[in-house]
N, C-alpha and C positions, 0 to 999 in steps of 0.2 A: 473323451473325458471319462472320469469315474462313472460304474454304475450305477442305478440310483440307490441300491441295495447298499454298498459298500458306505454312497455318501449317508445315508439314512445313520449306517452303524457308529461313522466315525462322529456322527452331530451328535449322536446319543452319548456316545463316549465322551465329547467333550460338554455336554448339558451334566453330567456324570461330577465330569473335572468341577465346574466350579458352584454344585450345589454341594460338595462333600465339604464337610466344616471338620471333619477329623481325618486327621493326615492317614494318607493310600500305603501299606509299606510297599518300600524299593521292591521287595520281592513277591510280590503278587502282579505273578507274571500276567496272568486274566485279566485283570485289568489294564495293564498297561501296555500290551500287546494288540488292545482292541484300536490304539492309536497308530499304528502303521502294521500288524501282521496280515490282517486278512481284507485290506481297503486298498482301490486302486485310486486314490485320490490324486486329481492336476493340482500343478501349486496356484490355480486360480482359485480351484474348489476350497481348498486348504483357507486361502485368505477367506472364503466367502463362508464357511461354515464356523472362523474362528474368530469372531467377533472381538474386536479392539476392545471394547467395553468389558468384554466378561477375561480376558487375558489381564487385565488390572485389576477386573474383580478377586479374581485366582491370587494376583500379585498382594493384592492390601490384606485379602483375609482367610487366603490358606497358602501362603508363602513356602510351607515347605512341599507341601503337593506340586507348586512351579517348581520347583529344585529339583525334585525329583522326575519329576517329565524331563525338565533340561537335561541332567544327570544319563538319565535311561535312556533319551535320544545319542547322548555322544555316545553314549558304551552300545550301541547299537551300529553305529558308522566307525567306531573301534573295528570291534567283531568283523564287520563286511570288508576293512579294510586287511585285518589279518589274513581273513578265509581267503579273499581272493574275487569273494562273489561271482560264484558261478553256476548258481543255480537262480533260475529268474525270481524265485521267492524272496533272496535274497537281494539280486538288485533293488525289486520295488521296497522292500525294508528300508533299503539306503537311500534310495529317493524321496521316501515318505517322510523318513525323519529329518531330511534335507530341509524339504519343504517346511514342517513342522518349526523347524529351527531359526528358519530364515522372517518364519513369521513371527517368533514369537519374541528375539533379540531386542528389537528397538527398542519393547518395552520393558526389556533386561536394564538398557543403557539408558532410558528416560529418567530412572528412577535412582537419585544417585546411591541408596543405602545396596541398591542390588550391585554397582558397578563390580565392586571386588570379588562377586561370587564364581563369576568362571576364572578368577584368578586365586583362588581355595582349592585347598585338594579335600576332595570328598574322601569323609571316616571311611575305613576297610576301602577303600576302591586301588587295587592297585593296578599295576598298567593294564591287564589283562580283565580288569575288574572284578578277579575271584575272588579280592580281599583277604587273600591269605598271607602275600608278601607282604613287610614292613611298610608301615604308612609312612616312612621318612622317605622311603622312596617314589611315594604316589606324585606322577605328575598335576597340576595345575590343570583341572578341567578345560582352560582355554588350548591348553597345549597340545593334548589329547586330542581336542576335536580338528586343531590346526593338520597336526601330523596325517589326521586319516583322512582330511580333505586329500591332503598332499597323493598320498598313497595311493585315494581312489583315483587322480586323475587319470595315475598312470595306470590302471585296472586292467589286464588284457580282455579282451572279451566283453568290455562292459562302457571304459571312455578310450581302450586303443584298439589298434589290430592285434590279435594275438598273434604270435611268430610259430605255432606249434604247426610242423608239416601235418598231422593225422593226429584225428581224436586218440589211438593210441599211444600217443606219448600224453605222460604225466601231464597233470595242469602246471603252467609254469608257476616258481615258487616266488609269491610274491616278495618273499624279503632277499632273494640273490637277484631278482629281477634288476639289469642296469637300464635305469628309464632314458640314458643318452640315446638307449637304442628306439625308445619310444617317442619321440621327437613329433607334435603334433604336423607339422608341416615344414617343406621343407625352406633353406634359406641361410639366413646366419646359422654357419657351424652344424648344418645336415643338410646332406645332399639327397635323400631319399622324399620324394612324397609321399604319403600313403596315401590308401584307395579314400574317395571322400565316403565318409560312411554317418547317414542320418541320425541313426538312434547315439550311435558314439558322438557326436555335437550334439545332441538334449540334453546326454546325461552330461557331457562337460559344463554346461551352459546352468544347470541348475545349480553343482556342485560352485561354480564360479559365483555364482547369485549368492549362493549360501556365503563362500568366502568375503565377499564385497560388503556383506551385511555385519561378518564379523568385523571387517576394519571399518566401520559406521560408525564404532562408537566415539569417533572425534567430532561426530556431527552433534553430541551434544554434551558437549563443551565450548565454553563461550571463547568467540578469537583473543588469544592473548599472546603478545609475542613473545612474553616470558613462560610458557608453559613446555616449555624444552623441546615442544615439538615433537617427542616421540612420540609415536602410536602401537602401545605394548603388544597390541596384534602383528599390525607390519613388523615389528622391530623383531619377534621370535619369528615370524614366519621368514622371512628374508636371512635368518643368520644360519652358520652352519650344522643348528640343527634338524632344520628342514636337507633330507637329504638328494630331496627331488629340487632343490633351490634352481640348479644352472639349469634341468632340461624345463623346468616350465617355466623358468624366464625366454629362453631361448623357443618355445612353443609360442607362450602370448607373440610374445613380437612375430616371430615369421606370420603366424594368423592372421594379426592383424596385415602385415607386408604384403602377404601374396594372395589378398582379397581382392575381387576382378568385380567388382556390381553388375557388370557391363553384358553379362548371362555371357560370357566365354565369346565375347565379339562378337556376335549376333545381333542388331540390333531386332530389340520388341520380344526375346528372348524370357526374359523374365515375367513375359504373360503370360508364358504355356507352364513354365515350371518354379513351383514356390522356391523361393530361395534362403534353406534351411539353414546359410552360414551366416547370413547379417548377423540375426541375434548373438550366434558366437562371437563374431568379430568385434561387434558392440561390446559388451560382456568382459571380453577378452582386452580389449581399449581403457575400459574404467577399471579393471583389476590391475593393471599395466603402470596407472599414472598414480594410480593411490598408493601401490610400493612405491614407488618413487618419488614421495611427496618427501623429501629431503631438503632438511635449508641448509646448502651448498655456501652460506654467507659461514657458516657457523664452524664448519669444518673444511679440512684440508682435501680439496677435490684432488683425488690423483692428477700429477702432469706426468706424461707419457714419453718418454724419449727414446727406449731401447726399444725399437720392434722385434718381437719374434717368430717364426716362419710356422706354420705347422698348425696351430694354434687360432681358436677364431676369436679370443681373448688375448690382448697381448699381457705376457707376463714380467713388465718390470715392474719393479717397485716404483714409489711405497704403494703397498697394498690399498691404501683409500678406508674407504667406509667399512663401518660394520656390516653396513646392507649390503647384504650380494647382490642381490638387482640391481643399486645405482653403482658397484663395483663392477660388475658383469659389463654394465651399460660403458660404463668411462672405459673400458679394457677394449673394444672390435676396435679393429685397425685396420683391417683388409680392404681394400681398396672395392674388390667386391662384393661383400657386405655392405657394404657403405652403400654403392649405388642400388643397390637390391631394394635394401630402406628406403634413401632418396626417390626412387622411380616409385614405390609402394605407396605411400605420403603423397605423392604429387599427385599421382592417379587417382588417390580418391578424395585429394583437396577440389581437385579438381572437377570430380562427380557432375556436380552442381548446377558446372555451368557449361557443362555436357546436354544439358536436359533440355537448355535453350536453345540449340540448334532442330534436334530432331525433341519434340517434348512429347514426355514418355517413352522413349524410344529405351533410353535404359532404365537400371534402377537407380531412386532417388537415394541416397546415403542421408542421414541427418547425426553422424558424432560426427562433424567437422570439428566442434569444439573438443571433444578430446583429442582426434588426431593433432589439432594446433597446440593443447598444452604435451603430448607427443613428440614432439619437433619439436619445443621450446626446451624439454627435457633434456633430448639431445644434444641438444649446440649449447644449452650450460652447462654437462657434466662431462661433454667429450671435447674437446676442442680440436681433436682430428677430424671430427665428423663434420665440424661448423667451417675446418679449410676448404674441405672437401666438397662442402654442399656451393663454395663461392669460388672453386677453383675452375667450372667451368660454370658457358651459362645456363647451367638446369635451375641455379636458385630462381631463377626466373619461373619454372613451372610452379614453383612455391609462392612466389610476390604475387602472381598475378590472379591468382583464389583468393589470396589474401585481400587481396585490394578492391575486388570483388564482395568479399564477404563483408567488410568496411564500411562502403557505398552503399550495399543492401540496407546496412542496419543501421545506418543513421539518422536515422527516424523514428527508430523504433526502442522505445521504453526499455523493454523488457531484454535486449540485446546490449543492452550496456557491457557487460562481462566480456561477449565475442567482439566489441570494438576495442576494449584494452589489450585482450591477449596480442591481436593485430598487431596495435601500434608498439605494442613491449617486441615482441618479435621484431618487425623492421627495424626497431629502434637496437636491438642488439646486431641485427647483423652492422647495421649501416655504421658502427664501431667500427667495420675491419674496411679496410680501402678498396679492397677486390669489388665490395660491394656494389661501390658507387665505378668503378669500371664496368660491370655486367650491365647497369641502369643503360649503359649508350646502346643497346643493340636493339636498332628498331622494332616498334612494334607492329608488327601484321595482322598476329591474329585479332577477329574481331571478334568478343563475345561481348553480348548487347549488355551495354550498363547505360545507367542514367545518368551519362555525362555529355558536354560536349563535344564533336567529333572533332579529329584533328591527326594531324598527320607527323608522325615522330619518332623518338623513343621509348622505352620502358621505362624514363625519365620524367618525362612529360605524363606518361599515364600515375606515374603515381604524388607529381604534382597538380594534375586537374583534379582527380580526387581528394586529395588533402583541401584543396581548395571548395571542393563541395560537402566535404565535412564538415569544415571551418561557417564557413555559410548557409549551409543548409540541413546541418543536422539539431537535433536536440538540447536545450541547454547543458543536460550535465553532461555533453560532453568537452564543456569550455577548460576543466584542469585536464584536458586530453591535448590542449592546445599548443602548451609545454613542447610535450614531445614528438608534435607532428613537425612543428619547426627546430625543433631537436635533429630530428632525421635528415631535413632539408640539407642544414647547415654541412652534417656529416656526412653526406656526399657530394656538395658545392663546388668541390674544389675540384672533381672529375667529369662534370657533367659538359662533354664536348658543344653541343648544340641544341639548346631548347627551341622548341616550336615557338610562334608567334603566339598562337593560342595561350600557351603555359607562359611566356614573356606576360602578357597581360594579365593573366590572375595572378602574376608573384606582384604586381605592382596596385592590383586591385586590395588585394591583404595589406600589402602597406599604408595605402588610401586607407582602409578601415581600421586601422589600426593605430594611424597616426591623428586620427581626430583627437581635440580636443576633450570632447566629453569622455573619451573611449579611455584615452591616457590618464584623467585626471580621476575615473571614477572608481581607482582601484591601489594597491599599492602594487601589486606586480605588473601591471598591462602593458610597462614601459618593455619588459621584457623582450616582449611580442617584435615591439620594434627594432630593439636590437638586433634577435637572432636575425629576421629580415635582413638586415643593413648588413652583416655577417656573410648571407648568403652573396648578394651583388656584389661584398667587396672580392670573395672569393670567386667566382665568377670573371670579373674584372682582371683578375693580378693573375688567373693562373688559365683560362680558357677563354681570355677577349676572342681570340684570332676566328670559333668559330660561332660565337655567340653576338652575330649582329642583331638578329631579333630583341635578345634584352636591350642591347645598348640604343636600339632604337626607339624598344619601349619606355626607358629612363630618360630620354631626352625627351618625348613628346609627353610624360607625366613631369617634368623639371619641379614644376613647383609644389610639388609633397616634399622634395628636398629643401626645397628654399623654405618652405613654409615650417619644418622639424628645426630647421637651424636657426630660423627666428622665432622658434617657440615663446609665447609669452609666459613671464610667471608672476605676474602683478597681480595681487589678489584679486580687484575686480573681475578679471579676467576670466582668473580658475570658477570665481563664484558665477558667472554667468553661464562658463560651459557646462558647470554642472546643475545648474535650471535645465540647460536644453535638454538634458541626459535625463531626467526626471518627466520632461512632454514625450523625448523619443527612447521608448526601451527597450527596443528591437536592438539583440547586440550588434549587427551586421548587416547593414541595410547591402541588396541588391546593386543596387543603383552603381551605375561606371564599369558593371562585368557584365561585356555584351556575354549575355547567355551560352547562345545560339543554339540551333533546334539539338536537340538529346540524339545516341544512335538509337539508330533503324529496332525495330522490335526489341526495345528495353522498357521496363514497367519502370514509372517514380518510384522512389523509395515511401515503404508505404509507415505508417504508425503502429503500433501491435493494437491488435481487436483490444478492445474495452473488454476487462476482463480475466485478461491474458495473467496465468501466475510468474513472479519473479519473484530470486531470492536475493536479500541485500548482501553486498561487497563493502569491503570494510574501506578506507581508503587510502588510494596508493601515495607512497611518499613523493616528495617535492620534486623537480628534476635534478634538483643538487646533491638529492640526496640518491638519485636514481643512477645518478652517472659521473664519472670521476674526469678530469680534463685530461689530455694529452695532446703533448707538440708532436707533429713530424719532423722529423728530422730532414735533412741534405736527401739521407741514401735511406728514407722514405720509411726507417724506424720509427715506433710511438717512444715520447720521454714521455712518462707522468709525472703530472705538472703537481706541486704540493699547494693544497687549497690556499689559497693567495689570501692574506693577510686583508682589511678591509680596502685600500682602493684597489680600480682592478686593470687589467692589463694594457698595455700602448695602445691598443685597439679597440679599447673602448668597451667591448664585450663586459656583460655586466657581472661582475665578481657577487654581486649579491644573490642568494638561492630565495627560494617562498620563506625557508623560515626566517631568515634575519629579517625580509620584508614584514614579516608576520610581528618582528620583536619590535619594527619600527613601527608598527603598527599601532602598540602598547606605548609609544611615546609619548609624554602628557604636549608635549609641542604640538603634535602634529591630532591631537584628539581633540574634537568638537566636544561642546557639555554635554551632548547623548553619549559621548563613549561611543561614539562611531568614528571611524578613522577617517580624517579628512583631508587633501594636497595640502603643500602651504609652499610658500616661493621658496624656501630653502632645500625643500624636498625636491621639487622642479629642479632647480639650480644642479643638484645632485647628482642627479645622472646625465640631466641634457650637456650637460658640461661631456661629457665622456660617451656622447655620439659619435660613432667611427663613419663621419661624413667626408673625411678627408679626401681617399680618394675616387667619391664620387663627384665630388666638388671638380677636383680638378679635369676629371671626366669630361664634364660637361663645359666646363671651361673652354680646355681643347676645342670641342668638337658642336660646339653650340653653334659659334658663328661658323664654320665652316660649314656646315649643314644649312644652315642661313644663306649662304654665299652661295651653295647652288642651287636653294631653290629661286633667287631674284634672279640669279644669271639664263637658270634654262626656264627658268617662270614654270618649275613644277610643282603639281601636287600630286606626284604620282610615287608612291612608297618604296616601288622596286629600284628604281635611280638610287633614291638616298642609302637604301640597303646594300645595293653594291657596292656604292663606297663607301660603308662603313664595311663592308667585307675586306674592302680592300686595304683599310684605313692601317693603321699600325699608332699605338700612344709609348711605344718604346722608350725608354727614358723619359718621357714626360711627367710617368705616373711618380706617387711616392715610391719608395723601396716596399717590395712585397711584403705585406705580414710573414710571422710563420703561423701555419697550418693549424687547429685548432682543431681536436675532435673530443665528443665528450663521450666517451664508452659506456655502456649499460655496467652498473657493478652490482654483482650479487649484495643483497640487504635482508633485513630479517623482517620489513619490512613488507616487500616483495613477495617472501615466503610465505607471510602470512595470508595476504591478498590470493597466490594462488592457491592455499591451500581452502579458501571461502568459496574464491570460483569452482573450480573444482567440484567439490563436495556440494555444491547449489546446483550445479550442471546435472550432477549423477541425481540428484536427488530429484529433478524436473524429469529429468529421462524415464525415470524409473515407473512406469506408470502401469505395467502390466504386466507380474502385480504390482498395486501402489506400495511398496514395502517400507517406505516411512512418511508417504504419507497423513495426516493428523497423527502425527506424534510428536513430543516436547521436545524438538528439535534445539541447540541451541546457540549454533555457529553462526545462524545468518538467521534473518526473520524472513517467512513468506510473506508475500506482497501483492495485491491485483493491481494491473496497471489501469 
């Protein structure tokens, strides 16, 4: 850390700054040199010596003395960027004003009269800052500081390896310097590693702090999905003025790619020696997702057809986005590329629950939520990348973190954010059909979750989860509830053989969900039962032969069927069911899902401590509005279906989304004199009319008495008999004619973009803790929260 000498000087200097009432000029260099020339201040010290209070004192009553510190800090990391910095004097100049800048911004951006000030060009300052050049030509202070981040990253000597064989050759010249050749790591589109080198990942790692703070300023701005969404930071830093755009796009990502936690396979590794790259990698992660916070809904995402050879960007047209970053991103096509990413992503989704087997053994990662908005990034702006990730089964090393991280946080308050990005992810791959083909490949590996054991596939694991969400998590995770059976539905149709175990929790959800008080106390609840009946019918019509376990479980629950098809809707009815719903408020009672013991050393899902900060999410759209319908076709093509007129298809599936529920909601028919929404028998009539019980009905028809017949003839009560002949069984022509195929796709929404752009920016902003860098400031995208 700083000496005490240095910190003494730099507190005096800024005790200096905000008792001066008359403005400091620009060129009183003594003065303002005492803020970064002769002080070796950390950017802990920096926060600790520059008091939030007196930095808004400066701000309300000598504003141009901020300006000008602002001002003399960029023309400072200008300078260091021209020169080269290669004299250490110089580095700590560049570092100091880093720090300086990084602290003193939020309160740039809290304040909206200052907003437009780093987008002014300062009188007499031209690029060089000798103010001799025309002022027409003077860039935009924000510009300036953008360009000499960029420039510093690439520094030889200071954030890369410099290439110079002997101090005898010239220092390299930073402006012919080509930074493809500086390439932080190797990977996508560089094949070189360089040596790993400590002080060059600090100084990356501050310089990137500084940048992250400058695209902060959407953190306060309130969510509005009309506010265009650009971020005038990202938006010039990303465009072809930045001319370091492709290698430090192409640096973040490999960094973060070919980060190993794991101390280079060793385990207990990472106790003998600190591991100086996380912070990078972190760092590197959140700088990563925040260029790329693009709403993909709003504009024309490249589609890729022409590959070209040579190239780790494919070059066909159309060019895409203005951003280079999310153009960069949609452009990799290389088959190994792709898996580079893929295997990168999976190994440290995976970190986690590495730690369960040997604990402690490696290091613990904690940005899973950025690498997951990471991967979500991918497979909505690449769509090679998202064949790719389901064309074999590696998406599995992806689901099964996922499904993991799910389970952990379903309890837990303050993790709301990491159980949507989850379900939005499954819910976009389970769009593509591969998807739910991958789901059959038995599960083996065991890492300890707080589920059930049982013995299956990667099918079954991510329907006993869904099942313990549903049941046992949180209440606001009940509009999550949409699209868990959302997902269900969207791979039903491939799912060869469910476990007995998962047969009884798809039937235990319907039990809960087809109660009377559960159906009647809501306008969408009916939903719930649909999509269910959706799944068994698919199930039924297209994978009977190896699905005796459901077919066994649907005949020994018969009467949830019987009892949905004689649903009552006579007023006294609904009114009594919703008394009972008023003594019983538990949404999902236990009761009828035999448990059974959790695996071998897994912890419950615990609550977040009392206390715990969170920041609020705005809220995501309805699933209708989330997702667009499509038939498969014969030869296994999607039609998209055009949103169907009000009643809704042969099958019953309910054409109504949350919001027309919402609009019936507002119907004077159907509203009590409190103006609370209330059933009424025409409402019932409504949809139970267009329960696709057909063919379970005749299901059970079939195969009721015959299962009947052999247990009076062998006098069995012994399960294994009747399941082999339903193994055996065949309902070939019995059944009605098959549906077609039903999927509902994730469709980019503006929506959506907004949501992730709250998570996000809530995420970095909990992350950020050392230094706290917006911390108490007037934040104003989300609210903080104690749980």
């Amino acid at each position: 850390m700083g000496s005490t000498d240095s910190k003494l000087n730099f507190r005096k200097a800024v005790i200096q700054l905000t008792t001066k009432t008359q403005p400091v000029e620009a060129t009183d260099d003594a003065f303002w040199d005492q803020f970064w020339a002769d002080t070796a201040t950390s950017v802990q010290d920096v926060f600790a010596l520059v008091p939030a209070a007196e930095i808004r004192a400066v701000r309300e009553e000598s504003p141009s003395n901020l300006a000008t510190l602002c001002y003399k800090a960029v023309e400072k990391l200008v300078q260091g960027a021209e020169s080269g910095c290669h004299s250490e004097k110089e580095k700590q100049i560049v570092l100091n004003c880093s720090r300086l800048l990084t602290r003193v911004l939020p309160y740039i951006f809290e304040d909206p009269d200052w907003r437009g000030f780093f987008w002014s060009t300062v009188p007499g300052a031209g690029r060089g800052g000798q103010g001799e050049e025309d002022d027409e030509h003077a860039r935009p202070l924000a510009e300036s500081l953008l360009l000499a981040i960029a420039d510093l990253l690439f520094c030889p000597d200071f954030t890369v390896q410099s290439h110079r064989r002997s101090t005898v050759d010239s220092a390299e010249d930073v402006h012919s310097l080509d930074s493809c050749e500086y390439i932080w790591e190797a990977g996508v589109g560089f094949a070189h590693s360089p040596q790993p080198n400590y002080i060059h990942d600090m100084n990356r790692m501050e310089l990137l702090k500084l940048l992250l703070t400058c695209f902060s300023e959407a953190m306060y701005l309130p969510p509005a999905p009309e506010s265009g969404s650009t971020n005038p930071w990202v938006q010039f830093f990303c465009s072809t003025e930045n001319r370091h755009a492709l290698p430090l796009f192409t640096s973040l990502l490999n960094t973060v790619c070919a980060y190993d936690p794991v101390g280079y396979g060793i385990p207990y590794n990472h106790l003998l020696f600190s591991d100086y790259r996380e912070p990078l990698v972190e760092e590197a992660a959140q700088v990563l997702i925040v260029t790329l916070d693009h709403d993909s809904a709003s504009s024309a995402s490249p589609t890729v057809d022409g590959t070209t050879t040579g190239t780790a960007m494919d070059d066909a047209d159309p060019p895409g986005p203005e951003n280079l970053f999310v153009n960069y991103l949609s452009r990799i096509h290389r088959e190994e590329d792709f898996q580079f990413i893929l295997k990168g992503i999976a190994r440290l989704l995976s970190n986690p629950l590495l730690q369960t087997y040997l604990p402690n053994s490696t290091k613990k990662i904690q940005f899973h939520q950025e690498l997951l908005v990471l991967f979500w990034k991918l497979c909505d702006f690449n769509k090679k990348f998202l064949f790719f990730v389901l064309k074999s089964s590696d998406v599995l090393d992806i689901l099964v973190p996922i499904l993991f991280f799910l389970n952990d946080a379903r309890a837990d308050q303050s993790r709301v954010g990491l159980m949507h990005i989850g379900v939005f992810i499954l819910l976009l791959l389970s769009g593509e059909r591969n998807f739910g083909v991958r789901l059959n490949k038995p599960y083996s590996i065991r890492v300890p979750m707080d589920i059930p054991v049982f013995t299956g596939t990667h099918a079954d694991l991510l329907i006993v989860v869904f099942h313990k969400i549903i049941t046992s998590g949180h209440q606001r995770l009940q509009p999550l509830f949409d699209c868990l059976l959302t997902i269900v539905v969207n791979v039903s149709p491939y799912l060869k053989s469910l476990s007995m175990v998962t047969a009884n929790k798809l039937l235990h959800l319907l039990e809960a969900f087809s109660t009377t008080w559960f159906l009647f106390s809501a306008a969408q609840n009916h939903h719930l039962v649909f999509f269910l009946l959706e799944v068994f019918n698919n199930i039924i019509q297209y994978q009977f032969d190896g699905n005796s376990n459901l077919v066994y479980a649907i005949i020994r629950k018969r009467s949830i069927f019987h009892q949905l098809a004689n649903l009552p809707t006579d007023p006294p009815t609904i009114h009594k069911a919703l008394q009972r719903r008023r003594r019983t408020p538990e949404p999902l009672s236990r009761t009828g899902s035999q448990e059974g013991t959790s695996m071998e050393g897994s912890r419950p899902a615990a609550p977040a401590e009392p206390g715990t900060l969170k920041t609020s999410l705005v809220a995501t759209p309805g699933i209708d509005k989330l997702t667009e319908k499509s038939q498969v076709s014969e030869d296994g093509t999607l039609r998209s279906l055009e949103p169907e007129p009000q009643q809704s298809l042969e099958d019953g599936s309910p054409a109504k989304g949350p919001s027309q529920a919402w609009r019936e909601q507002r119907r004077p028919s159907t509203s009590s004199a409190s103006g609370q929404w209330s059933p009424t028998p025409e409402w019932v009539l409504s949809w139970k009319s267009k329960l696709p019980l057909q063919t379970i009905m005749r299901l059970l028809q079939v195969l009721v008495p015959q299962v009947e017949k052999i247990c009076i003839d062998k006098g069995l009560t012994d399960e294994s008999e009747i399941l082999r002949f339903l193994q055996h069984g065949t309902l070939v022509g019995l059944l009605p004619v098959p549906h077609p195929i039903l999927i509902r796709k994730y469709q980019a929404n503006s929506g959506t973009a907004m949501w992730f752009r709250t998570y996000m920016w809530g995420v970095i902003y909990l992350r950020n803790v050392d230094p706290p860098v917006w911390y108490d400031t007037d934040v104003k995208l989300f609210e903080i929260q104690r749980v």
